[in-house]
C-alpha positions in Angstrom: 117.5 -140.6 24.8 121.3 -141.0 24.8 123.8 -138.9 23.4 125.0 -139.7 20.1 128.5 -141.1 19.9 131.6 -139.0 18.7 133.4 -140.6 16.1 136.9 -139.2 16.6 139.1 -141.4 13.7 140.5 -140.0 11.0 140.2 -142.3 8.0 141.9 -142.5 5.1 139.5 -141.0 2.4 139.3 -139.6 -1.8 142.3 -140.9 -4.0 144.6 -142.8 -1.0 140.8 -144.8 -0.1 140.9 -145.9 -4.4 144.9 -146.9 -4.3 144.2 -148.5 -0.5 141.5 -151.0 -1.9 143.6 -151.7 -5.4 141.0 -151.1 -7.8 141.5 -153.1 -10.5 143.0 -151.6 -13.2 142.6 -147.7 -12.2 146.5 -147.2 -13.3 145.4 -147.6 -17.3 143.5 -144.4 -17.4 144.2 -142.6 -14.0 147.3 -141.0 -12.9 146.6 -141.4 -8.7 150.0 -138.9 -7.8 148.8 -136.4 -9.8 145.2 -136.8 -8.9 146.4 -136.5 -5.1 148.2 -133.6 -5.4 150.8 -134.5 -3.3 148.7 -135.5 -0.2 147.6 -138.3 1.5 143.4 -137.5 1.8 141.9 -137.9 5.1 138.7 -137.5 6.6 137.3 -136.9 9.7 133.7 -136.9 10.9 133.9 -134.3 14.0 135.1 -131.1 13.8 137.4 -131.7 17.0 139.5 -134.6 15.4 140.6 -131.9 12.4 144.8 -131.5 12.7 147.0 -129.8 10.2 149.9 -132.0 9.3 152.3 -131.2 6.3 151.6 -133.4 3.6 148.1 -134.5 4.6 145.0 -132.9 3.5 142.2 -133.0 6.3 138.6 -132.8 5.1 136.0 -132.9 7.2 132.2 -134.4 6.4 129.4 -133.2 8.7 126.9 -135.9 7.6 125.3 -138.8 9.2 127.6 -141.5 7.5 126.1 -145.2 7.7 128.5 -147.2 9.8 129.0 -149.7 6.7 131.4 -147.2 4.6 133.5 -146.7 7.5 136.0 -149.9 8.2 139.1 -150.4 9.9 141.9 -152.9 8.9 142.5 -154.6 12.1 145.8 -155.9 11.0 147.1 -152.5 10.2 145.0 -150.6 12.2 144.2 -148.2 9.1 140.6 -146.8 9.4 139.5 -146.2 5.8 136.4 -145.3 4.0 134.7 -148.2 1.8 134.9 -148.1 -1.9 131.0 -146.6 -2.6 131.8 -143.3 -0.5 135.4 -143.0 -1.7 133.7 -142.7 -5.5 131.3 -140.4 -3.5 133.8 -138.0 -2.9 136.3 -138.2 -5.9 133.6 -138.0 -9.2 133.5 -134.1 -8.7 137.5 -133.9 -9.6 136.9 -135.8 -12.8 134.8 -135.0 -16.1 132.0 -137.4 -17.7 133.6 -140.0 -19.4 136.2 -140.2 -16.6 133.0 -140.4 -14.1 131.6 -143.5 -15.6 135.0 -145.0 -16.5 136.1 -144.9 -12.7 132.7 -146.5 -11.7 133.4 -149.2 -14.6 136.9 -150.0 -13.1 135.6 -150.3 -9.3 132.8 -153.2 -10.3 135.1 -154.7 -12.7 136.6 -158.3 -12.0 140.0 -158.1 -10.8 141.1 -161.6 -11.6 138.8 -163.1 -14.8 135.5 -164.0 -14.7 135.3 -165.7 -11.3 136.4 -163.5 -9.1 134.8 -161.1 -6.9 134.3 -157.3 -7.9 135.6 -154.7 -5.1 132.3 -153.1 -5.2 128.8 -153.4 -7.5 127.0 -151.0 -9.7 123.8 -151.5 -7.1 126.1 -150.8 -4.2 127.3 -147.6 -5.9 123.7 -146.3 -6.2 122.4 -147.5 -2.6 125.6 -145.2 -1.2 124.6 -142.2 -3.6 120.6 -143.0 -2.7 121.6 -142.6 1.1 124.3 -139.9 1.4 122.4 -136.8 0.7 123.6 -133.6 0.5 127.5 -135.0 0.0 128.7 -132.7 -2.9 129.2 -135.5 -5.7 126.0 -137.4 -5.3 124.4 -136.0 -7.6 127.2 -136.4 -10.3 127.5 -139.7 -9.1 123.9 -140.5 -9.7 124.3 -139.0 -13.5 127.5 -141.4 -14.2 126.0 -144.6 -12.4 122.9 -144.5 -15.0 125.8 -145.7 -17.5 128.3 -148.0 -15.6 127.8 -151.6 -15.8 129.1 -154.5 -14.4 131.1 -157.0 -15.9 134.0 -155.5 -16.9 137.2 -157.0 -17.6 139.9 -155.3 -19.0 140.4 -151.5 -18.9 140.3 -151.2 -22.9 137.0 -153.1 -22.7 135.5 -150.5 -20.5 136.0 -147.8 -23.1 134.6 -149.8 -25.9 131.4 -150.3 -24.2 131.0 -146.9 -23.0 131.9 -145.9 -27.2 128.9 -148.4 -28.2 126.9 -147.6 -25.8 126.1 -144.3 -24.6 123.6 -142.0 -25.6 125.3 -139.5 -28.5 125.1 -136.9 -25.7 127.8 -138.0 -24.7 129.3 -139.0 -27.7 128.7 -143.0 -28.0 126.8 -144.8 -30.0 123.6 -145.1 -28.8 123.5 -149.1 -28.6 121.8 -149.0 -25.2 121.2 -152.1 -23.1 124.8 -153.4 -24.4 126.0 -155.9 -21.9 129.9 -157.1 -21.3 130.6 -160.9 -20.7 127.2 -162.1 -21.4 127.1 -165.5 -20.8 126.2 -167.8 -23.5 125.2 -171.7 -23.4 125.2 -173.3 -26.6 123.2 -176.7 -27.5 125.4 -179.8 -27.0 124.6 -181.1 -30.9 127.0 -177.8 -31.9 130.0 -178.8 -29.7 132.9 -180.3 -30.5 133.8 -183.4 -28.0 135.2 -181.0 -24.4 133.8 -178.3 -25.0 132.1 -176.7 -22.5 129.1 -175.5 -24.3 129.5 -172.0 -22.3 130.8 -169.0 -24.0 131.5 -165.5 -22.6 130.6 -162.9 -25.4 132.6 -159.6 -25.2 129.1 -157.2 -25.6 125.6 -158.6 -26.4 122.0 -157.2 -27.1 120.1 -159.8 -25.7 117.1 -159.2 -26.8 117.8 -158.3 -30.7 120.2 -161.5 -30.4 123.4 -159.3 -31.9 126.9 -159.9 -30.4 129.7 -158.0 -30.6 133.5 -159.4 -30.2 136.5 -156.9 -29.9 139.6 -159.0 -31.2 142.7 -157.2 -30.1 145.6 -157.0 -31.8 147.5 -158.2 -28.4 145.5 -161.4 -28.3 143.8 -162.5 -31.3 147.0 -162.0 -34.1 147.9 -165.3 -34.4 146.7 -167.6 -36.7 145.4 -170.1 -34.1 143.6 -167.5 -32.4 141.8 -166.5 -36.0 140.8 -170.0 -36.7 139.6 -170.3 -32.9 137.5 -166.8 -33.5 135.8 -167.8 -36.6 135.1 -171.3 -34.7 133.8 -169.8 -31.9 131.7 -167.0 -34.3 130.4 -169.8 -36.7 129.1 -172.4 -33.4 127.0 -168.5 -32.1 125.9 -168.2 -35.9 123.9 -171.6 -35.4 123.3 -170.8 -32.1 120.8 -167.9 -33.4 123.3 -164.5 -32.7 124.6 -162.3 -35.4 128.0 -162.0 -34.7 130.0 -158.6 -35.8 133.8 -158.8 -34.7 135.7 -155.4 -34.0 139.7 -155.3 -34.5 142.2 -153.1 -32.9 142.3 -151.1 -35.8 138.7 -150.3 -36.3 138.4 -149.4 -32.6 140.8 -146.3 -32.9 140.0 -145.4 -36.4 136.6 -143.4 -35.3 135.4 -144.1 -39.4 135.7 -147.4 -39.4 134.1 -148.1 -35.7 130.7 -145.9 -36.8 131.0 -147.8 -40.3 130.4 -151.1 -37.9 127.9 -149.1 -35.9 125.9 -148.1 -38.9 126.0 -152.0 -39.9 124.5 -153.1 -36.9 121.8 -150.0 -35.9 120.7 -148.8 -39.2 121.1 -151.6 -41.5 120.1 -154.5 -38.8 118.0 -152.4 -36.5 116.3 -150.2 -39.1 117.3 -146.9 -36.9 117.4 -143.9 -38.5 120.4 -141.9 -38.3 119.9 -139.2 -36.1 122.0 -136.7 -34.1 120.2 -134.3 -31.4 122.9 -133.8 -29.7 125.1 -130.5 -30.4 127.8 -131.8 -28.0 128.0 -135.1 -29.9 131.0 -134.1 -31.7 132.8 -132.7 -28.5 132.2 -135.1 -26.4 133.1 -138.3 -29.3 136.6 -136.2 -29.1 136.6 -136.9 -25.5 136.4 -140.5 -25.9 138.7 -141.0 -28.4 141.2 -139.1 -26.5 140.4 -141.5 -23.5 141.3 -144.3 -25.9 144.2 -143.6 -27.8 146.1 -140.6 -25.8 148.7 -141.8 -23.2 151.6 -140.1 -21.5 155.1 -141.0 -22.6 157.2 -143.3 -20.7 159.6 -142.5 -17.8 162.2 -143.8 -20.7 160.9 -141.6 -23.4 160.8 -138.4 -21.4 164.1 -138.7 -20.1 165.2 -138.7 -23.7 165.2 -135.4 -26.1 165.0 -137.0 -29.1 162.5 -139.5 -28.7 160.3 -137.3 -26.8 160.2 -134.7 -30.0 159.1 -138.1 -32.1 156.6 -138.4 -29.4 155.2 -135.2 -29.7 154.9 -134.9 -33.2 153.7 -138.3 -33.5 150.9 -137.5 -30.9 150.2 -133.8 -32.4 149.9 -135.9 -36.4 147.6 -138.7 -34.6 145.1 -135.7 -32.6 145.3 -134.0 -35.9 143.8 -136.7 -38.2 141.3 -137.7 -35.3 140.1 -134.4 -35.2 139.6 -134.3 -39.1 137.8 -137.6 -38.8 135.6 -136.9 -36.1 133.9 -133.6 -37.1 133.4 -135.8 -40.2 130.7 -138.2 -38.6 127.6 -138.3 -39.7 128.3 -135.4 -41.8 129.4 -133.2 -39.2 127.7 -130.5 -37.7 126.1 -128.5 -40.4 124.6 -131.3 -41.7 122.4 -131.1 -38.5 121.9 -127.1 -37.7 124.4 -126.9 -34.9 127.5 -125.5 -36.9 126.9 -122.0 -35.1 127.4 -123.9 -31.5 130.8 -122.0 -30.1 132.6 -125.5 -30.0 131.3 -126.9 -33.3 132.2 -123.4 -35.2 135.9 -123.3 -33.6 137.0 -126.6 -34.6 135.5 -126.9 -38.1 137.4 -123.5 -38.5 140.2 -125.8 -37.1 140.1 -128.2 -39.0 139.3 -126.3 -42.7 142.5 -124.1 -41.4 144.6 -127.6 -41.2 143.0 -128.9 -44.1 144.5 -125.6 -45.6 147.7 -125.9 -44.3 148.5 -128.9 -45.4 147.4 -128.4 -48.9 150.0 -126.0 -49.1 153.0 -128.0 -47.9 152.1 -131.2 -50.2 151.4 -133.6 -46.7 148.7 -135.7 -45.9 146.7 -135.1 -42.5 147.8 -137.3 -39.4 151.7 -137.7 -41.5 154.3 -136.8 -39.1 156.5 -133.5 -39.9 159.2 -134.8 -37.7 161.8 -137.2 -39.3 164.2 -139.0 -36.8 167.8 -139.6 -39.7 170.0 -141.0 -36.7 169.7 -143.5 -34.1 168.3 -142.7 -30.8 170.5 -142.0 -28.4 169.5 -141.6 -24.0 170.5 -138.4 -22.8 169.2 -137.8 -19.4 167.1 -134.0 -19.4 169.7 -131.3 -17.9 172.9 -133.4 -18.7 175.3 -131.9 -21.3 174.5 -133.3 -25.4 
């Protein structure tokens, strides 16, 4: 029998692999500077071919590694490692939502409908299946059971993991949601050109209930209202109920579970029930996923915009935090008020409640009052 070849390459592994293969969209939610910690990863696969380099980080992986997630870029001669094992060895630097979100972003299409995802949901698995014993399989394992493909926008990843997972982890529990479902409607409906095939933003298939998210960014405009209610009245006929979600509702966690209620207890005939204690925690989670970004390069760099910033953010976190522990009646409601999370921030929240009570203001209104224009003053220059 014949000795096992060396593989002596280093390749180019972890966050530089994700930002080497562009995957789509992974800038909205993931910050890939800070996530490298000023390194470029790289990985070798024999002890031997380890160097120390400032500014590189060298890791080395010891298992058996399926010649398949190992390429080389013959134009640049880069060797990297292919998208399923870079996932592989980055899910154990993020949490839960983050896990499945990054998955979401790697099968999503880059460019519409028609093109070609970097990677699938069933290649993801068959590279966790096989690598065993690498250190984020089985974290990778527990985030694949929730990523789909489809995906075509980053803000339409985060709905579709708010509808649909499990209230462990602080969704909504509409499982078997699918993104872009592809609908074909009888000719006798259409208008003449028309194409008689409609993409619906998430669909139950089986119960026949469809979901449309109309952004603020796209559908504002009174053509695209009159094309939405078009579009909603030709799936009506066409058998679907149709329930349309706006920007507004989306971020406003009241008004998305007041939809969710509409469609799960009122059409479905669930019964509202929460057996999760970290339901509460981990909706929190989500909607800070959704609606908390960092401030622009421009806003940083000026003092006075960056305290409207702050207080603007800490008013926002402040009414979602009221709302939140509010859902479905909150905690007590359900026996897990004495859970340490669930105790601290209903003490949190009466304390604000409280507070604000006492100064005459409303939750979520802004203490900070701007009474003079803006002005850019770079950080460490003189006023």
């Amino acid at each position: 029998m014949g000795k096992k070849e060396v593989n002596r390459n280093i390749y180019l592994s972890h966050w530089d692999a994700i930002r080497y293969w562009q995957a789509p969209f992974i800038d909205a939610y993931f910050d890939l500077n800070d996530l490298r910690g000023g390194n470029i990863h790289m990985t070798v696969f024999d002890y031997k071919a380890r160097r120390r380099k400032k500014g590189y980080r060298i890791h080395c992986c010891t298992l058996d590694v399926p010649a398949k997630y190992l390429c080389h870029d013959e134009r640049t001669g880069i060797h990297v490692v292919a998208p399923a094992l870079a996932y592989l060895q980055v899910v154990s630097d993020l949490d839960e939502h983050e896990r499945i979100l990054l998955g979401k972003l790697l099968c999503a299409y880059p460019d519409g409908m028609y093109s070609e995802p970097l990677v699938t949901v069933k290649e993801l698995l068959v590279c966790a299946e096989e690598m065993k014993w690498h250190r984020g399989r089985k974290k990778a394992l527990n985030a694949l059971k929730y990523v789909k493909d489809g995906c075509n926008s980053p803000r339409e990843a985060l709905i579709h993991m708010l509808l649909s997972l499990p209230h462990a982890l602080g969704g909504a529990n509409l499982q078997d949601l699918v993104m872009n479902y592809e609908i074909r409607v009888a000719p006798g409906l259409l208008a003449p050109g028309e194409s008689g095939v409609y993409y619906a933003d998430y669909v139950l298939p089986e119960e026949k209930i469809l979901i449309e998210f109309n952004s603020r960014t796209y559908h504002s405009s009174r053509e695209a209202r009159e094309a939405d209610e078009r579009r909603a009245r030709i799936l009506q006929l066409n058998g679907y109920d149709v329930y349309s979600l706006t920007t507004e509702q989306v971020e406003d966690p009241v008004e998305l579970q007041r939809v969710v209620d509409e469609i799960s207890h009122v059409r479905l005939g669930r019964r509202r029930r929460i057996r999760a204690r970290r339901f509460w925690e981990m909706r929190l989670r989500l909607q800070a996923l959704l609606t908390d970004r960092p401030p622009s390069a421009e806003v940083a760099g000026d003092v006075d915009r960056y305290m409207a910033y702050c207080d603007e953010r800490e008013a926002r976190l402040e009414w979602e935090r009221h709302s939140v522990m509010g859902l479905f009646l909150g905690p007590i409601r359900w026996g897990f008020a004495k859970w340490k999370w669930n105790r601290d921030m209903l003490r949190r929240v009466a304390a604000e409640v409280r507070q604000s009570l006492a100064v005459g203001r409303q939750l979520g209104e802004r203490i900070y009052r701007r009474s003079y224009p803006a002005r850019s003053v770079p950080i460490g220059a003189p006023g």
